[in-house]
MARNU-405212 format. One record per residue: y, x, z of N, C-alpha, C in turn; residue in three letters. Coordinates in steps of 0.1 Angstrom, whole numbers, plus 5000, padded with zeros to 4 digits. Atoms other than C-alpha are relative to their C-alpha. Example, Ala and Ser with C-alpha at 12.3 -4.5 7.8 and 13.67 -1.06 7.14 Angstrom:
BEGIN
498850095000495551235078501250095000ALA;498949915000498951375071501149925008SER;
END
This chain:
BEGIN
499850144995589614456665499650005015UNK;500650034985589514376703499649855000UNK;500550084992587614126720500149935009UNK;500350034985588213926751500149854999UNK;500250124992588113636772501249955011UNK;498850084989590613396790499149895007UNK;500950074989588413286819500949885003UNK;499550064996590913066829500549844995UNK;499750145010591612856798498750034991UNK;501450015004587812916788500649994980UNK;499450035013588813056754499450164996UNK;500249845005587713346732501050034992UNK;499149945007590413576717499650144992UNK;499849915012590213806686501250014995UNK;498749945002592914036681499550144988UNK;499749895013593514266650501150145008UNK;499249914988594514566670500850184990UNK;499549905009594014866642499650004990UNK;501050055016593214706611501350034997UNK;498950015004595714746585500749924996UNK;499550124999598214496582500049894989UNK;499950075010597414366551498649885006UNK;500950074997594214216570500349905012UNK;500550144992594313896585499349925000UNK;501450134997592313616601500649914993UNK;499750185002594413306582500150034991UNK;499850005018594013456548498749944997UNK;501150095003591813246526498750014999UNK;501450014999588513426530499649995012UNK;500650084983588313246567499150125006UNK;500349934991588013576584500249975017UNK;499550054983589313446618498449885000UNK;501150105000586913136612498650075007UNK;501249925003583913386603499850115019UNK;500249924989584813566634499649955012UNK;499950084987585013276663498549904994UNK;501050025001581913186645498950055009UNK;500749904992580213436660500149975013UNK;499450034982581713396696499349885003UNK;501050144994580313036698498550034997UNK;501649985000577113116679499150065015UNK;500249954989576513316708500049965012UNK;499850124987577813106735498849934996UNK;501250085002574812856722499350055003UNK;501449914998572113106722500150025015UNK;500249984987572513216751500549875014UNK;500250114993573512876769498849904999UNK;501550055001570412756757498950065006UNK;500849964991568613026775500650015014UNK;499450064989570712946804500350135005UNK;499549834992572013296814501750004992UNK;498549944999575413486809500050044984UNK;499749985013577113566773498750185002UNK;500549874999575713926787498650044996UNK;500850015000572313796790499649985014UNK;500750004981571813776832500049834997UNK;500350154999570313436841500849935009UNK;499050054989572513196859499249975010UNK;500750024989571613176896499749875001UNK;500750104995569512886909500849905004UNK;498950034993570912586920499150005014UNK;500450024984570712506957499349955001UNK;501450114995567812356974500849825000UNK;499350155001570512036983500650004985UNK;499550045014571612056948498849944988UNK;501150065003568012016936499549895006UNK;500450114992567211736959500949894997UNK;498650135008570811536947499649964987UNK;500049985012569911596914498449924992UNK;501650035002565611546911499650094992UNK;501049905003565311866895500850084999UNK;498849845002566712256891500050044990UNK;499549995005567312236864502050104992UNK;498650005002570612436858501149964989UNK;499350045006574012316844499749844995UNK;500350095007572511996834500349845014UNK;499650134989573811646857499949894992UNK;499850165008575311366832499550094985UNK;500749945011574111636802501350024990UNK;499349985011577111646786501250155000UNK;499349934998579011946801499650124987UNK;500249875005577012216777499049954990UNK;500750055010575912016751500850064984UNK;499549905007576212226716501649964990UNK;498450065006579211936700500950105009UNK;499650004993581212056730500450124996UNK;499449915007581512396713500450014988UNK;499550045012581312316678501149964997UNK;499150104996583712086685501850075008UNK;499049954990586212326704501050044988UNK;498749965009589812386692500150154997UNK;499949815001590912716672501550014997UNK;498449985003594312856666500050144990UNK;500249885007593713106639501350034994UNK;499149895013596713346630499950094995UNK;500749885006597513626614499050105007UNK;500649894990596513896640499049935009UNK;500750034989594913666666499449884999UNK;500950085002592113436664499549905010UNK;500450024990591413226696499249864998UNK;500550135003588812926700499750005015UNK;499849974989589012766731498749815004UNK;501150134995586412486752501149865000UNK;498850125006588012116743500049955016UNK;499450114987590211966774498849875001UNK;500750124998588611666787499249995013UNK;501050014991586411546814499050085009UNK;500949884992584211846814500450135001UNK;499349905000586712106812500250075015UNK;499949944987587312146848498750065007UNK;501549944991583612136858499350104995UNK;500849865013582812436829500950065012UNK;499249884996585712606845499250025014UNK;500649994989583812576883498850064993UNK;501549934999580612656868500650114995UNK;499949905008581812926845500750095010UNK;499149874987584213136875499549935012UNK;500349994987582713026907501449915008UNK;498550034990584512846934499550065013UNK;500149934984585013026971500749915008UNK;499550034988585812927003501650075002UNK;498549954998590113017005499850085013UNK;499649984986589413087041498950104999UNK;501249955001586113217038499550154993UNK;500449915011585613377006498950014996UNK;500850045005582613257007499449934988UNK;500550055013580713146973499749794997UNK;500750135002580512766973499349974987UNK;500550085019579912706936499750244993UNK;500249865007578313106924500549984985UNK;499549985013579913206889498749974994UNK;500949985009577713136860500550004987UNK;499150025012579713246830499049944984UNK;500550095014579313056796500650084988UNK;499149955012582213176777500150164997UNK;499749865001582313506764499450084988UNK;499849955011581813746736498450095003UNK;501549954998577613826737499950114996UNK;500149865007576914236725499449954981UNK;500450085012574814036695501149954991UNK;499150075005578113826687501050095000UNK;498849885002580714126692499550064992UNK;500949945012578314316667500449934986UNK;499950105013578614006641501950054995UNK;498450005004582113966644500650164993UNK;499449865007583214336641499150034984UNK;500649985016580714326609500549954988UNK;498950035008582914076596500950084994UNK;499349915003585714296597499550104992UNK;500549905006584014576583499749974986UNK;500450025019582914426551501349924996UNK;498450035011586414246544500850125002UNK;499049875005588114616550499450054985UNK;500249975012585614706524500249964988UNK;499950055011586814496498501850024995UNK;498349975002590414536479500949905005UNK;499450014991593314396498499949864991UNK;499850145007593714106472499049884995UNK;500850125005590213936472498950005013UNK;501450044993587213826494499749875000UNK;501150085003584213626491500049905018UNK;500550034985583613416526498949914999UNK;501150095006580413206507499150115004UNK;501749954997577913526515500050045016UNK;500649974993576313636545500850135009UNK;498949904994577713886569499850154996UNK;500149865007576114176551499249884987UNK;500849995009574714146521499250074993UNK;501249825000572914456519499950045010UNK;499449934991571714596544500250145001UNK;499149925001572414916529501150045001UNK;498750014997575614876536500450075012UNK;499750014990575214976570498750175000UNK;500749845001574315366571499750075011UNK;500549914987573515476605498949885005UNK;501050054999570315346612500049945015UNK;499850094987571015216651500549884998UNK;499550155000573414956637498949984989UNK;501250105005570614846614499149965005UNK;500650074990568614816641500149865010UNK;499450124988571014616662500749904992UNK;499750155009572014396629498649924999UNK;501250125001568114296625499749935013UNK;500750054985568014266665500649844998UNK;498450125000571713986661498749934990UNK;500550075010569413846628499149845010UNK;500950054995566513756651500449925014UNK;499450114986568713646683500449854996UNK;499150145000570613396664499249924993UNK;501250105007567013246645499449925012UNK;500650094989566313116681500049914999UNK;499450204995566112716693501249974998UNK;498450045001569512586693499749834999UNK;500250164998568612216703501349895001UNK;498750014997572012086705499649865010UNK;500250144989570411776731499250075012UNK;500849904988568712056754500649945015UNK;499250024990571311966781500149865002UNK;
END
């Protein structure tokens, strides 16, 4: 399964790249769902600790941006740009092979897109508005997702469960790093998640 991002239309895409074709995301055990699950869970978490899908913290705002404003707060103005509906809430287009969920048009779409890619100077090239990406596929949430995958390969082509948990053993998972980095993902995604933080 690949992973990426459409910076442009602030959208996560899941693609079935070398699974075999009998597996898709719009069959009824809401693997696509289960997948773009993840992608936002992620987006939250880590928009709640105000840094990058990657984990870097979004730069500061400006001294005159803190002074317009009455605090430095980042991303936060009328509160509603990165507030957690705003994801929940975002459209999906699940098919067979490709899975995409994307931030909902509206009002705050343009000003995610400025905060999330940066705006420059045309002439300059200078930074007026520094990037502070939002959208994107966290190492935590790429982990989940492809876990998904992994436990509906392991099941026969004609059934899955999508009521349990992303492992349900963690025996399941036999090289002891990724059991490391499933209890790490357990413990990231038990964080805050205030959905009025913003």
């Amino acid at each position: 399964m690949r992973l990426s991002v459409d910076h442009e239309n602030l959208s996560l895409v899941a693609e079935l790249d070398q699974e075999p074709d009998w597996l898709t995301f719009d069959g009824p055990d809401g693997l696509g769902s289960r997948v773009l699950d993840s992608g936002v869970d992620g987006i939250l978490a880590h928009t709640f600790r105000a840094e990058s899908p990657s984990g870097v913290p979004w730069a500061a705002n400006a001294p005159a941006t803190v002074a317009r404003k009455g605090h430095g707060i980042v991303g936060t103005e009328t509160g509603s740009m990165l507030t957690a509906d705003k994801f929940t809430s975002g459209p999906r287009d699940i098919g067979p092979y490709i899975a995409t969920w994307s931030y909902p048009q509206g009002e705050d779409f343009a000003k995610l897109q400025s905060f999330h890619n940066g705006r420059q100077d045309p002439r300059s090239g200078r930074w007026i508005q520094p990037p502070r990406p939002v959208i994107g596929w966290s190492p935590e949430a790429s982990f989940l997702a492809q876990q998904h995958v992994t436990q509906r390969l392991a099941l026969p082509p004609q059934t899955g469960d999508s009521s349990g948990p992303v492992l349900d053993n963690l025996a399941a998972i036999t090289d002891q790093g990724q059991q490391d980095q499933y209890e790490r993902s357990q413990d990231w995604f038990a964080g805050p998640m205030d959905p009025t933080w913003s």
